[in-house]
ZAMARVEX-773675 format. One record per residue: x, y, z of N, C-alpha, C in turn; residue in three letters. Coordinates in pm, whole numbers, plus 50000, padded with zeros to 5 digits. Example, Ala and Ser with C-alpha at 12.3 -4.5 7.8 and 13.67 -1.06 7.14 Angstrom:
! ZAMARVEX-773675
513194943150780512304955050780513204967050780ALA 512854977550708513674989450714512905000350787SER 
//
This chain:
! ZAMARVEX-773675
198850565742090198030559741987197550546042036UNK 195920540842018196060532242072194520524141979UNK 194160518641995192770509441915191800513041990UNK 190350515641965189440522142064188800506142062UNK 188570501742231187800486842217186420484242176UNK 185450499042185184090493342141184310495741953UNK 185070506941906184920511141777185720501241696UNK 186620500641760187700490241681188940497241635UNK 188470516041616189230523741519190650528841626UNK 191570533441509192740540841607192690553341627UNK 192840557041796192490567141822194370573541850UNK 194040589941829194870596541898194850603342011UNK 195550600242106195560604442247195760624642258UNK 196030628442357196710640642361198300639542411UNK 198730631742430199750629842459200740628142287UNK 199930627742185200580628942059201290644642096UNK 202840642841987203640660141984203940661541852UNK 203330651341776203590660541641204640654141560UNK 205590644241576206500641941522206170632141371UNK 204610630441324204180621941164205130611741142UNK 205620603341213206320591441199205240579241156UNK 203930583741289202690573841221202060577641035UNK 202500595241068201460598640937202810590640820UNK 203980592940816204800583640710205120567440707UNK 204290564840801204500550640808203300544740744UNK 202300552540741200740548640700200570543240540UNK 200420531440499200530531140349198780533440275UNK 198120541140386197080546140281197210556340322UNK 197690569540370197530579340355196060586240404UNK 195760575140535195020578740581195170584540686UNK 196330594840742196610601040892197340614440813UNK 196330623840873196580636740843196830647940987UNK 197690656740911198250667041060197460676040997UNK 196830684441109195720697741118196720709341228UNK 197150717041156197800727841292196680736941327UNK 196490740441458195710745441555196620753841630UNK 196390769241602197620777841652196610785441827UNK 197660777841907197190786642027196540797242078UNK 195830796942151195800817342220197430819042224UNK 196910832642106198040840642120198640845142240UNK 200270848842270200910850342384200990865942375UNK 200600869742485200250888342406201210891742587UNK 202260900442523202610907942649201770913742717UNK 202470918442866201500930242956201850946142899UNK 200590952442942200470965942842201940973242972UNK 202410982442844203230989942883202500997943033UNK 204110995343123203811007743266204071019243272UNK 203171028543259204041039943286203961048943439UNK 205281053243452205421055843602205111072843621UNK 204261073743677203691094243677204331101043708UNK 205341094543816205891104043918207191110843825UNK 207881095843727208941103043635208101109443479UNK 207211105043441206711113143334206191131543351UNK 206951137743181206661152543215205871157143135UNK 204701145243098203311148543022203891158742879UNK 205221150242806205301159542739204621157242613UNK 204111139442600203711136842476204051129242356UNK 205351123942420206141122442296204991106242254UNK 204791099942368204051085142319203041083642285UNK 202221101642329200621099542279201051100742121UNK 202151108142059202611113641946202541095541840UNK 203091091141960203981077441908202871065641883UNK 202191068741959201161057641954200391055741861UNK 200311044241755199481044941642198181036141647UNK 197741035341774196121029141786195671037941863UNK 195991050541896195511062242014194971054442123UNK 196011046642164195381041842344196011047642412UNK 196811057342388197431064042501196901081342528UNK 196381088642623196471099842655196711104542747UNK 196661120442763197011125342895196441130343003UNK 196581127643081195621128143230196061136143340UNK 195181137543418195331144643529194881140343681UNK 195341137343781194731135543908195181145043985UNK 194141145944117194451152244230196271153144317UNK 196461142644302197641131844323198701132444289UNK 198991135444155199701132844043199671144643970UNK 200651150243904200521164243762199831154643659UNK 200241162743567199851158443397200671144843341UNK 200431131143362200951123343281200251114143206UNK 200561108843161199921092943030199771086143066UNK 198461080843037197891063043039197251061442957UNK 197111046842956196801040942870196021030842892UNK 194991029342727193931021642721194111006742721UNK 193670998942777194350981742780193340981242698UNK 192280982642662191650977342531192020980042416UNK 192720992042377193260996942259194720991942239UNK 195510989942324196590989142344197330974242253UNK 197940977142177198290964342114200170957042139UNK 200500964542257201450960442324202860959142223UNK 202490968442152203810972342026205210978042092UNK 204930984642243206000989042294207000998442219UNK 206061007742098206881021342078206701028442130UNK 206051031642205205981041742343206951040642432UNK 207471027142485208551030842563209961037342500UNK 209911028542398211391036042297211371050542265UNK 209791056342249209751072642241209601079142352UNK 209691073142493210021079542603210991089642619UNK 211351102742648212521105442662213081105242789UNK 212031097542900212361104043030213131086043079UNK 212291075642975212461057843013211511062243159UNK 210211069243177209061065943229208001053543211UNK 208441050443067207561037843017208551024543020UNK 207951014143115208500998543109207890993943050UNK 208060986242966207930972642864208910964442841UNK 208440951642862208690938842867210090934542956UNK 210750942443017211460944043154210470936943242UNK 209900943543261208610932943369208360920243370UNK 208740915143188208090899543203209290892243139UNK 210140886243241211210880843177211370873443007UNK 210120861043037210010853842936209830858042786UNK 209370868642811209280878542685210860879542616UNK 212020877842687213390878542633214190865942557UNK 213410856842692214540839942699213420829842647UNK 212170833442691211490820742616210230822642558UNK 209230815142491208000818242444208320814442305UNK 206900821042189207250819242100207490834542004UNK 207770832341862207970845841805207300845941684UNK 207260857241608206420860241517207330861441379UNK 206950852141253208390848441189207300850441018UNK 208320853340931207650851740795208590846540719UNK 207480831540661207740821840584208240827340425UNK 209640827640408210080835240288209450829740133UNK 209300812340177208820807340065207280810039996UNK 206400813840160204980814040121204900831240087UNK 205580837840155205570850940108204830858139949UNK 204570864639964204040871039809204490881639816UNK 205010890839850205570900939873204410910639846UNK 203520911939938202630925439882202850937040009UNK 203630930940089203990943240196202440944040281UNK 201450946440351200260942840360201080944140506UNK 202160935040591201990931940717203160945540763UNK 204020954140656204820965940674203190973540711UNK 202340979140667201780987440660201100987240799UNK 200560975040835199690971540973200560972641082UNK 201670970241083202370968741187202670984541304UNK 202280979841403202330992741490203760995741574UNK 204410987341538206170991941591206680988941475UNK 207491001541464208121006741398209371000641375UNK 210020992541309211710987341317211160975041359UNK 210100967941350209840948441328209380942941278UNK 209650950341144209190941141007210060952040919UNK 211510947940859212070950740729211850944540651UNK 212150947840533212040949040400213490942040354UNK 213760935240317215490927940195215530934040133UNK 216750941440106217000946139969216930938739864UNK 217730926139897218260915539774217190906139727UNK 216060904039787214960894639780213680903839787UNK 213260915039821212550922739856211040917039895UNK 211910910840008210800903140103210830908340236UNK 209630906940306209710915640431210450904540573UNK 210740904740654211300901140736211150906740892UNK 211510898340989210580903841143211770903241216UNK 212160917841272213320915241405212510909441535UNK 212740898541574212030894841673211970899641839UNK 213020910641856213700919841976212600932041938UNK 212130934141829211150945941844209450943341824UNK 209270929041758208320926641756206920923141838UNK 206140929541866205100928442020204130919241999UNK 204420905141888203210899341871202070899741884UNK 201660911141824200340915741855199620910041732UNK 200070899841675199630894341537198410902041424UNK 199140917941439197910920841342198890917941206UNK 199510916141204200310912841020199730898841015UNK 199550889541096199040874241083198050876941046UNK 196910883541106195900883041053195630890940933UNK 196940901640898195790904940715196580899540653UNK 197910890240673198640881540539197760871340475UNK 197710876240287196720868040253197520857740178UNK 198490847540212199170838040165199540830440305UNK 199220835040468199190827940582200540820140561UNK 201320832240536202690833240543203450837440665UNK 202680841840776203360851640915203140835540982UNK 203490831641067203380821941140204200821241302UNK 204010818341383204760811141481205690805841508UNK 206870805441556208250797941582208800799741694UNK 209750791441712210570791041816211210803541866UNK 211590809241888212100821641951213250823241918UNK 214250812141942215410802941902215750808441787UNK 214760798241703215020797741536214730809541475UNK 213970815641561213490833741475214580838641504UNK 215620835541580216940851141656217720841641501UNK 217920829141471218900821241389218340833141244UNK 217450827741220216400833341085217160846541058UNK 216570855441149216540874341152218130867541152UNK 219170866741195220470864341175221010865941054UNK 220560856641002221390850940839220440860740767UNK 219420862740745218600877840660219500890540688UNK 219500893940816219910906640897221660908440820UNK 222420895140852223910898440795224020899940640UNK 222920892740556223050888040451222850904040384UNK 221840912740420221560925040433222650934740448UNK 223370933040540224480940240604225910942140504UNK 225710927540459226690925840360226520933540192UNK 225500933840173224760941040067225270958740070UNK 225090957940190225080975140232226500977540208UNK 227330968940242229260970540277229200969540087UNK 228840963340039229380956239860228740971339801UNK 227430977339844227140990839752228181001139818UNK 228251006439935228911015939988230251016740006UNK 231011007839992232281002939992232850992439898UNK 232280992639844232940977639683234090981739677UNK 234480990439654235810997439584237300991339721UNK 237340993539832237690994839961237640976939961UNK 236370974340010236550960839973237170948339896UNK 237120949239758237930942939606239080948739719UNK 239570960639741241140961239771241720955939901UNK 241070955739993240880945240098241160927040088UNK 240250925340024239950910939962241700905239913UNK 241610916039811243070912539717244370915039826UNK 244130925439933245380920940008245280907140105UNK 244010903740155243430893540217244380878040145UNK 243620879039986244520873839901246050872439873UNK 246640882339914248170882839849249140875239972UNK 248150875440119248530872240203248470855340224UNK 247460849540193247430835140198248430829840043UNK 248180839039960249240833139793250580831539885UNK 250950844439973252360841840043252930832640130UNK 251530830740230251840815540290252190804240231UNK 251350806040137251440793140020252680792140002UNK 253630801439950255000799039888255680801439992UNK 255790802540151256650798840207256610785340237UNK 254940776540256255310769040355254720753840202UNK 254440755040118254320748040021255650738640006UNK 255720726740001256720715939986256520705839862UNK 257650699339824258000694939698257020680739728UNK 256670675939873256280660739877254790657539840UNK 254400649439803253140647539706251950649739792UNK 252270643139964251340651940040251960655740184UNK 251160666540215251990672240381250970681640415UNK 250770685740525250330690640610250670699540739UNK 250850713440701251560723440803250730734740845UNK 251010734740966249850746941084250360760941007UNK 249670766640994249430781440948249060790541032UNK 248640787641117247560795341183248580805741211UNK 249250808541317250060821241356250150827941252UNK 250980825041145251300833741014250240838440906UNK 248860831040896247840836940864247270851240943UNK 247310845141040246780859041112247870867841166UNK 248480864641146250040879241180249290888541002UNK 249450880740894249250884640793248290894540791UNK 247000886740820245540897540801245330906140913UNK 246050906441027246010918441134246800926541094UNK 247540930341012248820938340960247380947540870UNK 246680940540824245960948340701244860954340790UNK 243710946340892242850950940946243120958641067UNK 244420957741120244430967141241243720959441336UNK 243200947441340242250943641489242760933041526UNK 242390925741591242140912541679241570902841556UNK 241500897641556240630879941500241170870441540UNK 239470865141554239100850441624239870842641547UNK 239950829341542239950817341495238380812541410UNK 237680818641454236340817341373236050825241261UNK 236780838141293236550848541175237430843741041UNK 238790837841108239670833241020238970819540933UNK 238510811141028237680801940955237160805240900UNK 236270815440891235240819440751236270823140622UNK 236940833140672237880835540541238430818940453UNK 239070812240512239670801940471238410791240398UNK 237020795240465236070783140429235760789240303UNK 236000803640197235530808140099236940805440034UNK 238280802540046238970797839947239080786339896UNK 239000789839770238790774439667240420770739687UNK 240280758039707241670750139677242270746739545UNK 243520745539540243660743239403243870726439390UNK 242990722939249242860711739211244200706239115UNK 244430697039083245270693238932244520670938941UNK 244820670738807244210653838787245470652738680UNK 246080641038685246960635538587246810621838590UNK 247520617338461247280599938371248550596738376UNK 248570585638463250140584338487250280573438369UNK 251450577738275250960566838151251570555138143UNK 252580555938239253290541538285252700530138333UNK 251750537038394250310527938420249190520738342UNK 248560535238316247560532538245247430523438145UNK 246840510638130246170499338091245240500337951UNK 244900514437970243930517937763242310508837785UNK 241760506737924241410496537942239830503437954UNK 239800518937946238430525437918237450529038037UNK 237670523038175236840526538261236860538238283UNK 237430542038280237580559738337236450565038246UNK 236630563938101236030570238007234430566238024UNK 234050557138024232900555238049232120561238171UNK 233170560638288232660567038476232750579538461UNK 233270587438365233500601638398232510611738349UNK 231800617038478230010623538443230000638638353UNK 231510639538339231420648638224231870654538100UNK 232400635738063232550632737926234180637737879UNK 235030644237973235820650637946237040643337973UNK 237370629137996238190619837962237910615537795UNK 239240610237734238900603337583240310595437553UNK 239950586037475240900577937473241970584337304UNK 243150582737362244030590037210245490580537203UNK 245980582537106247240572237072247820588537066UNK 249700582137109249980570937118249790570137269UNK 249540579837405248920576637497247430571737486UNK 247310561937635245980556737638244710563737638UNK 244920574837679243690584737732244380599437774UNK 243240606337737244080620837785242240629537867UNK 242820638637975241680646538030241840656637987UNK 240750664137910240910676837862240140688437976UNK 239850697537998239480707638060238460707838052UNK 237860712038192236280708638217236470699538326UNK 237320691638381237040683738481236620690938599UNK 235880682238689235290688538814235690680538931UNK 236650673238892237950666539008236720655239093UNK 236090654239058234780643039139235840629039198UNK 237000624639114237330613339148236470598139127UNK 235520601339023234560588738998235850581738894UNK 236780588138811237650578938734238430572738816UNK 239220580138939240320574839028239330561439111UNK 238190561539144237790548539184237470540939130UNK 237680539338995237650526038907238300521138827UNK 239500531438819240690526038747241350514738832UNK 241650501038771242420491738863243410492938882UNK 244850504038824245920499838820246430510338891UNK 245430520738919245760536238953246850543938895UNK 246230543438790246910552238689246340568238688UNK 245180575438703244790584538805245210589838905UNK 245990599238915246190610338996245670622939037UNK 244640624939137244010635939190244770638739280UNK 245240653639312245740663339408245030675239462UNK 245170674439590244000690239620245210694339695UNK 245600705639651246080716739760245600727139783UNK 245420728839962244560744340037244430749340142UNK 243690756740203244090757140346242350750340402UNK 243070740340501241630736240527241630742240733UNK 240620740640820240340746240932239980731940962UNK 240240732741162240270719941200240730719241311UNK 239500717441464240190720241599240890731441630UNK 240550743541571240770756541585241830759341521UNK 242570751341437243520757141359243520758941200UNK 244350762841145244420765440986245570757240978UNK 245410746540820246520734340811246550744140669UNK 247680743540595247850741740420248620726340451UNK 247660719640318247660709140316247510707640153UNK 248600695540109248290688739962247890674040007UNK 246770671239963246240656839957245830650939852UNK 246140634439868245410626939704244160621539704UNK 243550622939640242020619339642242460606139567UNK 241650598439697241570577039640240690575339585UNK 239420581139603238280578539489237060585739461UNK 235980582739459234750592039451234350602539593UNK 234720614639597234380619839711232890614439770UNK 232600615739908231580612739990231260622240098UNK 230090625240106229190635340206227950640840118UNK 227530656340130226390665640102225830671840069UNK 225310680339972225050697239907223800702640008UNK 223950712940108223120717240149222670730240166UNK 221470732340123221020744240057220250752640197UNK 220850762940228220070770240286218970779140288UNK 217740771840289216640780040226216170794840270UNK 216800795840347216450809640468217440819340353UNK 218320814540309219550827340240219030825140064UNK 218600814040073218740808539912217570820839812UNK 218260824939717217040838139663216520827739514UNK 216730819639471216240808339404216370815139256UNK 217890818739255218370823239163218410815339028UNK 218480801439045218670793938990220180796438911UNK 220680799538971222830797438855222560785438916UNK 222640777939065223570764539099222760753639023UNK 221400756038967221050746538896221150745738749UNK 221500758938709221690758738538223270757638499UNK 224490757138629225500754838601226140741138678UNK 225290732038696225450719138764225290707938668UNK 226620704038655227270697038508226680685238498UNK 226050681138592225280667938626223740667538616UNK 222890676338624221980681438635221150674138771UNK 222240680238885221640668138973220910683139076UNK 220770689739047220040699239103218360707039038UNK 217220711139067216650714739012215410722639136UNK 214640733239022213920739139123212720738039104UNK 211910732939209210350734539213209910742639341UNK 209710752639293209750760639407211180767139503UNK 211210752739551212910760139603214170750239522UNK 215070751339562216460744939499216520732339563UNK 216120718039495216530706139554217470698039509UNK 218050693839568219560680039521219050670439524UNK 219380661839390219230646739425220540640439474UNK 220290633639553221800632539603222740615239536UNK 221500615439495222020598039394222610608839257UNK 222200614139208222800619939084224310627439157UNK 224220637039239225210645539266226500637739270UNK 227470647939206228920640739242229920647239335UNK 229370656239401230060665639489231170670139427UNK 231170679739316231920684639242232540697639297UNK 231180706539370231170719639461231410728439373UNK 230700730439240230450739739119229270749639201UNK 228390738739241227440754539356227400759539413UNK 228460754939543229200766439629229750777239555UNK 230560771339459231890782439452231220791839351UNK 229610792239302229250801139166227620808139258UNK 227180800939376226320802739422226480823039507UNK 225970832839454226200844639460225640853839653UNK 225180842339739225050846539851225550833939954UNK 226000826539910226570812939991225490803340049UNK 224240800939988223290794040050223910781140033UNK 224730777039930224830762739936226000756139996UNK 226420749040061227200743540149227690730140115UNK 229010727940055229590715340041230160708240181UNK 229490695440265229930690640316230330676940303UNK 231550676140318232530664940244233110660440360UNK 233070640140382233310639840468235200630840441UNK 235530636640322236790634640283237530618540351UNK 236320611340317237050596740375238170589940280UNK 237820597640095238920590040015239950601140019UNK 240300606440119241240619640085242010613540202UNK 243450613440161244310611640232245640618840263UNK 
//
């Protein structure tokens, strides 16, 4: 960026990449971004080799722009080629090979490890299906069950951008390659999981509950009378859940299990303390402290353990306890800890999973959540209570807590 010397005005170089630090720094709102989408990156047309093809047909069958037929030379028997003008490099012809006479994208490395990919924007979506119908390979563009939005495996997709061009909400777009394998990921499992909850619910619930009976048991062996402590689990968790699954598990798989159990909370008024002195009652965002004789104050049910009373009581008469199993440097701790005051960290919403159900915003006691379009947090209102994790029905939302008053 630099001042042009005869015009006076600021020019942009080509050496700009896009990062609008100038366009948010600008206090008139005079620097605007224009995206300008490349020549498309179009693979090389499928090879097919004569000598192994047995002209039986299966790809002229397969081919849904008829660029492929069958031929004959002096040279050569009866095999297939194909039209490079017709050809829209969809590469279901090689998959309907039966002989693997046809190469595609073997030939061109970058087609695997780098480039870009062909991705649909869930938010701009309209769901009219329009880019299912155009699409000439077969298995790279599903359909969600749970959102019934279409979606792009990017391992089958031949960017041949004819879905870009008839999406009429210019919802198909361009991405990283990267972020499309992340994307198709969390859709693809989120999917997967759908399929296990209809076809197996029953199997599952009974799974779950032994999953369950197994950490309740840890609990009561290794649970102690002292107000806080901290003991490795890990071996005896997973002796536990390999007894039930019959397999191997990671330390990661176990982490997931452990990251979906809620810990158990308790809050008490220590009354030897307590002063009658009202801060609590006033700090507490959901009204569910009150002051009563002949104790000073009592918490009735409904608390959401936030710890906004424990950081303003002076005398610490407030008692918060969390006991649970938390993960950490590859291990599993059960741990009871006291919360010193207002928890601190994040609510983060994964928009790629999020179906904009709206529960985490109509059951968020604070009303520090709301949707325009998608699900946003204010994060000055939020009290990191984690009412939207634990009610949120596909896990888009993510409590990260960086537990500095937890000791």
């Amino acid at each position: 960026m630099h001042i042009d010397p005869d015009t006076g005005e600021v020019e942009i170089d080509d050496r700009c990449f896009g990062c609008v630090l100038c366009r948010e720094a600008c206090p008139y709102d005079a620097i605007r971004m224009k995206t300008i989408l490349g020549e498309p990156v179009r693979e090389n047309v499928p090879v097919i080799n004569p000598r192994i093809c047995r002209g039986c047909g299966a790809c002229v069958s397969a081919c849904r722009t008829g660029a492929i037929h069958l031929t004959s030379s002096g040279k050569t028997g009866v095999h297939s080629e194909i039209d490079e003008d017709k050809c829209v490099r969809c590469g279901y012809c090689a998959r309907a090979c039966p002989t693997e006479a046809i190469k595609y994208g073997e030939i061109l490395p970058r087609s695997v490890v780098g480039g870009k990919a062909v991705v649909v924007n869930q938010r701009d979506c309209i769901g009219c299906m329009t880019c299912t119908r155009v699409c000439p390979s077969r298995g790279a563009i599903k359909v969600g069950k749970i959102n019934r939005l279409p979606y792009i495996d990017p391992s089958y997709c031949a960017r041949c951008e004819e879905c870009m061009d008839v999406c009429p909400s210019a919802a198909i777009k361009y991405s990283s390659r990267k972020r499309a394998y992340e994307n198709f990921s969390k859709l693809n499992n989120m999917e997967i999981a759908g399929e296990i909850l209809e076809r197996e619910s029953e199997k599952l619930v009974r799974n779950l509950g032994r999953i369950d009976s197994v950490l309740r048991s840890v609990k009561r062996r290794f649970s102690r009378d002292e107000p806080e402590f901290s003991v490795d689990v890990t071996d005896e968790i997973r002796e536990g859940i390999e007894e039930l699954v019959d397999s191997d598990l990671e330390i990661l798989e176990l982490n997931h299990i452990v990251d979906f159990t809620k810990p158990k909370r308790s809050i008490r008024v220590l009354e030897e303390r307590c002063i009658g002195c009202g801060l609590c009652v006033t700090e507490c965002p959901v009204g569910v402290i009150e002051p009563v004789t002949p104790a000073p104050v009592e918490i009735k049910d409904g608390c959401v353990f936030c710890g906004r009373c424990r950081g303003v009581c002076p005398v610490d008469a407030v008692e918060i306890t969390e006991e649970g199993f938390r993960a950490s440097d590859g291990r599993i701790y059960l741990e009871r800890r006291i919360l010193r005051g207002p928890r601190s960290g994040s609510v983060e919403v994964d928009h790629v999973i999020c179906q904009r159900c709206g529960v985490c915003v109509n059951h968020c006691p604070v009303d520090a959540m709301a949707m325009d379009g998608e699900v946003e947090v204010d994060d000055d209102t939020c009290i990191l209570c984690g009412e939207c994790q634990d009610i949120c029905p596909v896990t888009a939302v993510k409590l990260n807590l960086e537990d500095d008053n937890l000791e």
